[in-house]
N, C-alpha and C positions, 0 to 999 in steps of 0.2 A: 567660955563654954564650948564646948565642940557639938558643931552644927554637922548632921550628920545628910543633908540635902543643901544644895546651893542655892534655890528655888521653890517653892510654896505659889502653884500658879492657881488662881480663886478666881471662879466667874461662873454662870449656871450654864455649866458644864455638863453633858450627858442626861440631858433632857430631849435628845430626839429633836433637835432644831438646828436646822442646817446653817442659820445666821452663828450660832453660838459654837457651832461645829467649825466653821470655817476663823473664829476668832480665837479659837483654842487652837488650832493645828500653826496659825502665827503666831501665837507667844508663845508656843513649845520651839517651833521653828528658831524666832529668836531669842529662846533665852539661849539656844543652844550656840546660834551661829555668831549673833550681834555680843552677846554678853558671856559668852563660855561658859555658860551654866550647864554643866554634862548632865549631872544629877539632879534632876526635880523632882516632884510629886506635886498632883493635883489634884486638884476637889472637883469629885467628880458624882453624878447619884445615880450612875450605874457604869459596870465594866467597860469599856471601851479597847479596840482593835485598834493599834497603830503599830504599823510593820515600819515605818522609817524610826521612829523615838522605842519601840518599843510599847508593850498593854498599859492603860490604865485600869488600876482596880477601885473600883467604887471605895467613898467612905463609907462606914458597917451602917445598917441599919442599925437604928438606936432598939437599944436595950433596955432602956430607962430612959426619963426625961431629961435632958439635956445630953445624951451620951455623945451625938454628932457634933455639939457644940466646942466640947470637951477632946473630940477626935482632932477636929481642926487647930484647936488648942495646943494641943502637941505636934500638930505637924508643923505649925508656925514656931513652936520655939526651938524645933528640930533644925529649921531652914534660917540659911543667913538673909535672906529678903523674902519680904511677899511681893507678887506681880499680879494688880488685879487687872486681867487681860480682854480689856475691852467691853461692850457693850453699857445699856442705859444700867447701872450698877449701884445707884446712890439717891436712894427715894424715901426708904423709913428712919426714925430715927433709932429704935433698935436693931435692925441689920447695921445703919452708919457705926453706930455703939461698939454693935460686935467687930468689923473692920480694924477700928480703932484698936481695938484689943490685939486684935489679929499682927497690927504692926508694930505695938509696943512690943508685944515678946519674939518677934523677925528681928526687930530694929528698923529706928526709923531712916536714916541715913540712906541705905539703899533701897528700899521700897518704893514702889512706882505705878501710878496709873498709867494704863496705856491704851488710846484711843476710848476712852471713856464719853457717857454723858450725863450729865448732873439733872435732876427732880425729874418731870415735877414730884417738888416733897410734899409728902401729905397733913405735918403740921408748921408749925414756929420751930417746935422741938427738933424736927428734923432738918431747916437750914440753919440752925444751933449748931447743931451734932457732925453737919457737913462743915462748915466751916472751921472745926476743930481738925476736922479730919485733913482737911488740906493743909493746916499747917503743920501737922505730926508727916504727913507721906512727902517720903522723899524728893520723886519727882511726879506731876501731873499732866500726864498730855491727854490733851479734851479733844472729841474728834470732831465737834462743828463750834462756829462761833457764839451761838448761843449759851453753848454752856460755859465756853472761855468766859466771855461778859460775865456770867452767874458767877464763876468764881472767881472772877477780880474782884465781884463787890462784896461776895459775901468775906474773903481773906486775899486785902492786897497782896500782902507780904509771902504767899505761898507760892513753891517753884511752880507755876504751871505756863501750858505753853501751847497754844493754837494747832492740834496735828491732825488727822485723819483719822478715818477706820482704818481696822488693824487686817481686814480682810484681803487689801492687794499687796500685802505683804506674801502673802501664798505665791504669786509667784514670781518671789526671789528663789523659788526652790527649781533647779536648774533639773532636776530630775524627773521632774512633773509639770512637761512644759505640753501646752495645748496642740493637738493636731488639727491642722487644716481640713474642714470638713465640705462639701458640696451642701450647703444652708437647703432648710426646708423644714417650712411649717411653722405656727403662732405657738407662743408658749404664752398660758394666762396661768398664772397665781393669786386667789383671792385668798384671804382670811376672814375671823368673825370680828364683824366690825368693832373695836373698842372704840365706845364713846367716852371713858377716860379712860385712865394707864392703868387700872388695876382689874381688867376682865369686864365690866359691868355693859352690856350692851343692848338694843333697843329693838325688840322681837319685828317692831312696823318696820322700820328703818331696813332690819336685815332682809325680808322678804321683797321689800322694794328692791332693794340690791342685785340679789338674785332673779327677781323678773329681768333686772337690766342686765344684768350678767350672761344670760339666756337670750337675749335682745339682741347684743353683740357680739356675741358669736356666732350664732343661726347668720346673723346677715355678713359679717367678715367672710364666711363657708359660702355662703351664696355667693359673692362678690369677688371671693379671689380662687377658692378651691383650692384653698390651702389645710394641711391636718393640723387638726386641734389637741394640742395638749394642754391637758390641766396637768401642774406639778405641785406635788407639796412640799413644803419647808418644815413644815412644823407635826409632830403627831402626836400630842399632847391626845389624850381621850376625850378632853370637852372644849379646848380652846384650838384645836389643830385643824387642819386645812382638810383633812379627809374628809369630815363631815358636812361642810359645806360642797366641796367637790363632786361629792355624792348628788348633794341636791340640785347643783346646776344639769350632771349630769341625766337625771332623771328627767328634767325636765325637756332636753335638747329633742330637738326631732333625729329621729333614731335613725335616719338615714347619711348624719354626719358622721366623721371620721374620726370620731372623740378617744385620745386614749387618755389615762389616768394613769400618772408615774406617781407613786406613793415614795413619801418618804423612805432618801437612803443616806445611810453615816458618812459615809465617806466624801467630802466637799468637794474635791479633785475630780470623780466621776460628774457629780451634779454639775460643776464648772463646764466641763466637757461636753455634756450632754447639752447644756445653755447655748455652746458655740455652734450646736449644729442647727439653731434655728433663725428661721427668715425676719424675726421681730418678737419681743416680750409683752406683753401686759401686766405690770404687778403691781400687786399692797404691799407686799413684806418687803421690809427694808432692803433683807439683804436677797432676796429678790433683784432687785433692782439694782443691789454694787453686785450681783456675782455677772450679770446679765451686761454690765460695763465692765467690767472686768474679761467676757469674754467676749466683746464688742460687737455683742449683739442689741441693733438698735431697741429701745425699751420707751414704752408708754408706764409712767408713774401716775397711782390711783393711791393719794396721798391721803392717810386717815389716822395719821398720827403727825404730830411736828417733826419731830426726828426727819418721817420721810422727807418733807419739803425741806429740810434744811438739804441734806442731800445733795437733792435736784437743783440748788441755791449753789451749794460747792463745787460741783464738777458743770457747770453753767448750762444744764439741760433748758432746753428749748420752751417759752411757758406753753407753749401750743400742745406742748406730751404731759402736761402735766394738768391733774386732773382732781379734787375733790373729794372724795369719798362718799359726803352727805350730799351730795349736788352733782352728781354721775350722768353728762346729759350723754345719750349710747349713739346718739347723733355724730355728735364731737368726737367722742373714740373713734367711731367707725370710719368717717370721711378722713380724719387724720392719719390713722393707720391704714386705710384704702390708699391715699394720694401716696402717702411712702412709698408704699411695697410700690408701686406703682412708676414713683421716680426716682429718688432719694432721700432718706433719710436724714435730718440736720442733725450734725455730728455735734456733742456737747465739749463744751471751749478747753476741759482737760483733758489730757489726754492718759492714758494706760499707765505712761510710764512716767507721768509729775503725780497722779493718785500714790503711782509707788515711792517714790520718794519722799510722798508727804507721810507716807504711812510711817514707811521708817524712820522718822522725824521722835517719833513716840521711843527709840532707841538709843538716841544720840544723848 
């Protein structure tokens, strides 16, 4: 049959999240450069601007029930592989279902996870339905050891293989390389706290947060007279960072020097923006790899496993690493005071074995 795309690239794409923006812009990157895939199309749930590949158009809003199901449907039997290109991807057993679908009519031979992570799944049914999955998908690269383990045991027998996030893969792109900037200033990123993986979170818990959130900043400003930036990652209207951001800021004594970068698409500028600061605070994952990536020292406020694995792989320091339900504002402060103060412990990987682990997911 004539496959009229080389590539069918699938991941939650154009959601306004700068982690799933920066894992999209490297598996466009490589399908093109690693794999000579010229022609792709992606799944995306709304328009997207990219001047190096080229626009993305949204799939259609449905017109009936199942219409988007049915779009993707055809784009996968259009395309000679599907690449589902990174992040936690593999938790229901109906989206695992639909997947599966997605790679019968691609083909399985070429199809491939790249920098994936496996559950947590939410029934039986669902590491059923996973471990079917890996043995249909061609190849699987898992980006922490956590989930390699999960899937050795759920499907010995399946290609998969121990690789990285797909995020310092961005820059392999020799065009969009970072400028040296004179550092200045705290970058903090919170999120709303997920007490599991599926949004549901704990109204006490979150107020507590933000008193502490407000704690450590007021005295960071007092102690170093350094400017404060909150940045968002995420702009989701009820799970995204602006709305928390709001409220730390509200709360600050209005004589600091707080500004608020809201969410932007573009990964490259955010990147950029990260390099020119003196030290990070963050929740969000990819917080935390863009902020190593542009080797800016960073304190991890770890409230998911994902992050702590992370902080585990590129051998962050456990002194920067931090709890999320157990946030002592003590410990932030004096540890990021003595930094800024002396030096920084530099974590055991470095820039450029993150990149080559990444492209690992290529090979």
């Amino acid at each position: 049959m004539f496959k009229q795309f080389n590539a069918f690239i699938v991941g939650y794409y154009g959601m306004h999240n700068t982690g799933d923006d920066a894992l999209l812009y490297s598996a466009r990157w490589a399908s093109h450069h690693l794999l000579s895939s010229q022609n792709n199309i992606v799944s995306s749930a709304t328009d997207i601007k990219c001047h190096e590949f080229g626009d993305i158009k949204a799939i259609p809003n449905a017109l009936f029930r199942g219409h988007q199901r049915l779009s993707h449907y055809k784009n996968a039997l259009q395309s000679e592989k599907i690449i589902f290109g990174g992040g936690s991807v593999l938790h229901t057993e109906s989206d695992i279902q639909f997947k599966r679908h997605l790679i019968a009519l691609a083909g399985r031979e070429q199809s491939r996870c790249a920098g994936v992570g496996l559950g947590p799944f939410t029934s039986v049914g669902a590491e059923k339905a996973c471990a079917k999955f890996l043995s249909e998908c061609g190849f699987i690269g898992l980006r922490d050891k956590q989930s390699y383990d999960m899937a050795k045991d759920l499907c010995p027998q399946a290609n998969v293989k121990l690789t990285f996030d797909l995020a310092p893969t961005m820059l392999c792109n020799t065009k969009n390389t970072l400028v040296e900037l004179e550092r200045s200033g705290i970058m903090f990123n919170f999120c709303q706290q997920a007490i599991d993986a599926y949004g549901n979170t704990d109204n006490k818990i979150e107020f507590r947060r933000i008193q502490s959130a407000v704690d450590i900043i007021e005295r960071i400003w007092s102690e170093t007279r350094e400017p404060i930036y909150l940045v968002d990652f995420n702009a989701h209207y009820y799970f995204g960072d602006f709305q928390i951001h709001r409220k730390i800021i509200d709360q600050l004594n209005q004589n600091i020097p707080v500004t608020h970068i809201q969410y932007d698409p573009n990964p490259f500028r955010v990147l950029q923006r990260i390099a020119g600061f003196k030290a990070s605070v963050c929740m969000r994952l990819h917080a935390s790899i863009l902020s190593f990536m542009a080797k800016t020292p960073s304190l991890s406020i770890n409230y998911h496993i994902k992050c702590k694995n992370w902080c585990e792989q590129i051998g962050m320091s456990e002194e920067y690493q931090f709890d999320a339900l157990e946030v002592c504002s003590d410990s932030v402060v004096n540890t990021l005071k003595q930094s800024l103060g002396t030096e920084f412990a530099k974590p055991l990987m470095t820039t450029e074995g993150a990149i080559q682990a990444s492209l690992l997911n290529w090979r």
